[in-house]
C-alpha positions, 0 to 999 in steps of 0.5 A: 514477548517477542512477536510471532509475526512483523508487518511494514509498510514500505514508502516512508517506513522501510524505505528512504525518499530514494525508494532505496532499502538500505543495506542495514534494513536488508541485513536485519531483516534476514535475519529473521529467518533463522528465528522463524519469523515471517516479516510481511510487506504492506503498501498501497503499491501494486504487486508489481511495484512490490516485488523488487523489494520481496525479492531483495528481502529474499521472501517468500511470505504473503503480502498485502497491496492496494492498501488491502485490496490484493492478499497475494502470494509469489509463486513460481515466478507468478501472482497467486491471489489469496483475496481481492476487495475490488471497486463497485463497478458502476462507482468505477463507471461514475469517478471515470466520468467525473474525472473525464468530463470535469477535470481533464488535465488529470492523468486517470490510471486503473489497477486491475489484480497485478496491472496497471492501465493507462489510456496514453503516456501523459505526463501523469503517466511518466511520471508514475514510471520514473517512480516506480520503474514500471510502464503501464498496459495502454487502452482504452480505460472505458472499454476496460471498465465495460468489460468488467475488469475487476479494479482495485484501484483508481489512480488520479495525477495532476496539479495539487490545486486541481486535485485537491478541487476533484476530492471535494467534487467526488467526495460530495456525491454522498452515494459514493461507498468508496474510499477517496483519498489523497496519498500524496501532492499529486495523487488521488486514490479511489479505492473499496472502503473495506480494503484497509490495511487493518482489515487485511492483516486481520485476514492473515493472521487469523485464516493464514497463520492462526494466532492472536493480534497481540503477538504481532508487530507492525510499522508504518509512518501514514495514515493509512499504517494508522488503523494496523498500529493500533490493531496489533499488540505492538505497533511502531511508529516510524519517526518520520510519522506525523506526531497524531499517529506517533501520540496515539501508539505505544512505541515509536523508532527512528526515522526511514532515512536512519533505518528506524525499521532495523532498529525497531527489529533489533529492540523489541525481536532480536533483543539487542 
């Protein structure tokens, strides 16, 4: 059966460790139009960090951000929020004062509906803007929080030690409902617990395009791709994935370096 629909994740499933699509990915998955087959980004990214990639890929489909956080739409040159799962605000108020008070080398930024806030161009900060190309809105994150921004996610950079150590400080308060996780060397993410990839493809296919997970595919390479693999009727593992997640789903394709994404379109929807 050939899906009706194709979710992917971006950073280490669609594109390379260059942030670079590839002239292959693009190519086939243009050509997906002409099937009728909507092809939906997904990420733990921004909307912002997002749409160069919409852009490129010339869509106009909804896509998921924050890990699920934000269902959006790009629309006459704007963000449409279809839905958003924001942060307790006290659990905001509580990590803020954590972080400040126990670890401050560590570069605190909080996301908010498109937005990303910082309170100073720390070395955390620029380097977020070397990745992803954006510069963040400067103030005062306490007075933001008070003012009760809804925030979709909360951002921690620094020393891999030091962060590693923050986790296990903020995961000890069992009062804590938030999702507490590490995305990478350097980064710790706070964000809802209900703002899952999962949860948010569920969203999508049964309020926006009415049809059955088995008639949809997917592909990722994390652990946050992990619970949207297996929720679809085909889930793809990137080759670059780590081998539990490669284990535990039927299909797998190359690697996001040999545009494991182009390929897995070209086997299972284009048929060639």
């Amino acid at each position: 059966m050939i899906p009706k629909l194709i979710f992917s994740d971006i950073d280490g499933t669609l594109i390379n460790s260059g942030d670079e699509l590839s002239k292959e990915n693009i190519e086939t998955i243009k050509k997906l139009s002409s099937k009728d087959i909507p092809f939906i980004l997904v990420s733990a990214r921004s909307p912002e960090e997002m749409i160069d990639y919409y852009h490129c890929l010339e869509l106009n489909t909804p896509f998921i951000s924050y890990n699920g956080g934000i269902i959006s739409k790009y629309e006459h040159n704007r963000f449409k929020i279809i839905s958003d799962i924001c942060i307790d605000p006290k659990e905001t108020e509580f990590v803020y004062e954590i972080i400040r008070t126990r670890f401050p080398t560590i570069s605190l930024s909080l996301y908010s509906n498109t937005k990303w806030y910082a309170s100073k161009l720390d070395k955390g900060v620029q380097y977020q803007k070397e990745l992803n190309g954006l510069s963040p809105v400067i103030m005062d994150l306490k007075e933001l929080i008070q003012t009760g921004a809804p925030i979709h996610k909360i951002m921690m950079i620094g020393k891999t030690d030091v962060i590693i150590e923050a986790e296990k400080i903020l995961k000890k308060n069992t009062h804590l409902t938030s999702s507490i996780h590490r995305s990478g060397a350097y980064h710790l993410e706070v964000t809802n617990k209900k703002a899952t990839k999962k949860n948010a493809v569920k969203f999508i296919i049964e309020q926006l395009y009415n049809i059955d997970a088995n008639q949809v595919m997917a592909m990722g390479d994390n652990y946050n791709d992990w619970g949207m693999l297996k929720y679809v009727g085909l889930g793809v593992a990137m080759g670059n994935a780590p081998q539990e997640i490669r284990d535990s789903v039927k299909f797998s394709t190359d690697t996001c370096i040999n545009n494991g994404v182009a390929q897995a379109i070209e086997r299972f929807v284009l048929r060639r």
